[in-house]
C-alpha positions as CSV (number, residue, x, y, z in Angstrom):
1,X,17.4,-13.6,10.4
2,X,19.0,-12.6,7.1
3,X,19.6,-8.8,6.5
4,X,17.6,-8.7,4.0
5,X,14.7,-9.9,5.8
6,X,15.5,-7.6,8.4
7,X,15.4,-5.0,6.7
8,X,12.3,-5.5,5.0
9,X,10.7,-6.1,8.3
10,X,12.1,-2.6,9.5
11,X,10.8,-0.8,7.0
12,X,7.2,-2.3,6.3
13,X,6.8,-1.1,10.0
14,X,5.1,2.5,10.0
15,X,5.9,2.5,14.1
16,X,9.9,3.2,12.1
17,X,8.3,5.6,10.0
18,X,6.4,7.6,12.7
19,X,9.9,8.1,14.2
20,X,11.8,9.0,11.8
21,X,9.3,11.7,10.7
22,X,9.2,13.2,14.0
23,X,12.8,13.6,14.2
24,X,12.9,14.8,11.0
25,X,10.4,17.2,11.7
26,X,12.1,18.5,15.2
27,X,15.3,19.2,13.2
28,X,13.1,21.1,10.7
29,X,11.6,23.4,12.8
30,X,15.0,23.7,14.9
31,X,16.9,25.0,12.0
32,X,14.0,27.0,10.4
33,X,14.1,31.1,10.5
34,X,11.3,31.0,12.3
35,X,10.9,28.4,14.3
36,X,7.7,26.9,11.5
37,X,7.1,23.2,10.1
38,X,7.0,21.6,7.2
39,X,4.7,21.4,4.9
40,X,3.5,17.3,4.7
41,X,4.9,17.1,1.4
42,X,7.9,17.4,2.8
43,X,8.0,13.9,4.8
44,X,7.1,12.3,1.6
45,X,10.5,13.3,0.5
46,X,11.8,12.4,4.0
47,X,11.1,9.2,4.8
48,X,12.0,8.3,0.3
49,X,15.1,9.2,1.4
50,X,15.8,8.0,5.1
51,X,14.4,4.8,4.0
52,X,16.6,3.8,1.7
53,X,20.3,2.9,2.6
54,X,22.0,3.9,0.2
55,X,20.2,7.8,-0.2
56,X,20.9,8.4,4.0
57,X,24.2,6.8,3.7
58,X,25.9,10.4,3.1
59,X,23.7,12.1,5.6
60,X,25.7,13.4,8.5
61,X,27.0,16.6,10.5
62,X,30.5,16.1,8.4
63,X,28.4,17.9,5.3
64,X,27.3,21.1,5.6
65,X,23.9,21.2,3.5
66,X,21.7,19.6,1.2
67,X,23.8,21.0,-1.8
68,X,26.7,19.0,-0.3
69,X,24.1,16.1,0.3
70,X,24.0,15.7,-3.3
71,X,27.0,16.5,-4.2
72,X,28.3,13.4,-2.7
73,X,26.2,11.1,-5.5
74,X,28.1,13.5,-8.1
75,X,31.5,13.0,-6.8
76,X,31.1,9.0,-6.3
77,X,29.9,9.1,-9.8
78,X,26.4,7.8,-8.3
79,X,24.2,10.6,-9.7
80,X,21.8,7.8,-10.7
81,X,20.8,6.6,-7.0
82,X,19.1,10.6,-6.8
83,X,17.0,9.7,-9.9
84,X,15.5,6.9,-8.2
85,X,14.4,9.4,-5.4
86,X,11.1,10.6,-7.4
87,X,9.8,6.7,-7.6
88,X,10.4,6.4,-4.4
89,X,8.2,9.0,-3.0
90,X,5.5,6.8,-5.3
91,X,6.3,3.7,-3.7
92,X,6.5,5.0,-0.4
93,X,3.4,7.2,-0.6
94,X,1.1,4.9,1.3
95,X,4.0,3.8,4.0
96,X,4.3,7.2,4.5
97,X,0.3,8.0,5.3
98,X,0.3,5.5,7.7
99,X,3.3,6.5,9.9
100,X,1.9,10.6,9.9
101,X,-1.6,8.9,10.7
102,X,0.3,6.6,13.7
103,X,2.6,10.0,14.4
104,X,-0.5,12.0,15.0
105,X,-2.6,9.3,16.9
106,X,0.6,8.3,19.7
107,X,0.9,12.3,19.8
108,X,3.9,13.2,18.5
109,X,3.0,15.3,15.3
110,X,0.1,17.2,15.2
111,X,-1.5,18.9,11.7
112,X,-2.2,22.5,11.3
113,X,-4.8,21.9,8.7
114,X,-4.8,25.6,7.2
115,X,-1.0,25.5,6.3
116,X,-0.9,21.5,5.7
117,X,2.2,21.5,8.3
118,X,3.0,19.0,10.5
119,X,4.6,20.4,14.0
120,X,6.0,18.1,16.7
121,X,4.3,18.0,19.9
122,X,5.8,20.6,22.4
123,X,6.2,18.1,25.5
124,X,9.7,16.1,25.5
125,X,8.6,12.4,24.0
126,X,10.2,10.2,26.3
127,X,9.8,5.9,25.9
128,X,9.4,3.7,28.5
129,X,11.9,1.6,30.1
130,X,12.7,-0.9,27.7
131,X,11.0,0.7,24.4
132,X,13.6,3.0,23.4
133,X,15.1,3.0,20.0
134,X,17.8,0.5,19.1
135,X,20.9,2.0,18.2
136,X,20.3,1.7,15.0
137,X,17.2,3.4,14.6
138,X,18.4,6.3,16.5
139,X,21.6,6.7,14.2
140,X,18.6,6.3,11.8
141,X,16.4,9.0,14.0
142,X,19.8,11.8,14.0
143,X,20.3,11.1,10.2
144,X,16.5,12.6,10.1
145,X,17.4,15.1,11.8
146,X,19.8,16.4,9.9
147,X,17.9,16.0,7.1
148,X,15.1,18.0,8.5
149,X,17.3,20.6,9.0
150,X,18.7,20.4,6.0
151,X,15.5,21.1,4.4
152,X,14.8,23.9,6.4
153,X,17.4,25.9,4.7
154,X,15.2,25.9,1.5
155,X,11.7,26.0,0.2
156,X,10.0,23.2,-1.5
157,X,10.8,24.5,-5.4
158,X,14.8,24.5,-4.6
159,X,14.8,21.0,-2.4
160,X,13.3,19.6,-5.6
161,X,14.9,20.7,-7.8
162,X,18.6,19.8,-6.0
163,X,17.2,16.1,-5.6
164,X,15.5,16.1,-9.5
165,X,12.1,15.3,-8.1
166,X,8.8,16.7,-9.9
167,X,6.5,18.3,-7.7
């Protein structure tokens, strides 16, 4: 199968998405002051991001924050690939429904309706013999992670306002 085939197929898979969210969101809540989750608005931004080669590229534990985050574009003169981060979020808005929906119904997210946060279920999620992550996803799963935490750092105003996106 060609790459790009494969990755289409990856990522028109909400099962990916579902993932990817709940690491994001464990890393979240890890790094937060106190221990909260984030609001859903926040996995918009997320999976726009950790979708997209070329945006989680610099995402790793070698950079400190999400100021460094973008700092990278600015440095590699690729400014313009953070731009394209708001039309994401549009494009991925229904993608993104559909793996918090499949998150919540395989029990790994659950919504606290009054704050519009999504937490991660307490118990340890644990796959089957033989339906664990491929290494790639979970390089893919640790990059959200690190986002998550990332975002924790900040409320919703600065986060977009570092990655140019209009709430």
């Amino acid at each position: 199968m060609s790459e790009l085939l494969e990755e289409v197929r990856l990522w028109n898979t909400p099962v990916v998405g579902a993932y990817l969210l709940y690491r994001f969101t464990q890393g979240y809540v890890l790094r937060h002051a106190i221990g909260t989750a984030p609001v859903a608005i926040h996995h918009f931004i997320a999976i726009a991001i950790l979708t997209s080669d070329r945006l989680k590229a610099p995402i790793s534990n070698k950079r400190e924050n999400l100021q460094s985050y973008v700092r990278s574009f600015e440095d590699s003169h690729s400014s313009d690939i953070l731009l394209g981060i708001q039309e994401r979020v549009k494009e991925k808005l229904s993608y993104c429904w559909t793996s918090i929906d499949l998150a919540v119904a395989k029990g790994l997210l659950f919504w606290d309706f009054d704050g519009a946060k999504l937490y991660v279920k307490p118990e340890e999620f644990v796959p089957a013999y033989g339906h664990g992550p491929k290494q790639q996803l979970k390089r893919d799963g640790e990059k959200a992670e690190i986002l998550g935490q990332w975002f924790a750092e900040h409320d919703i105003t600065t986060i977009s306002s570092y990655l140019k996106i209009i709430l």
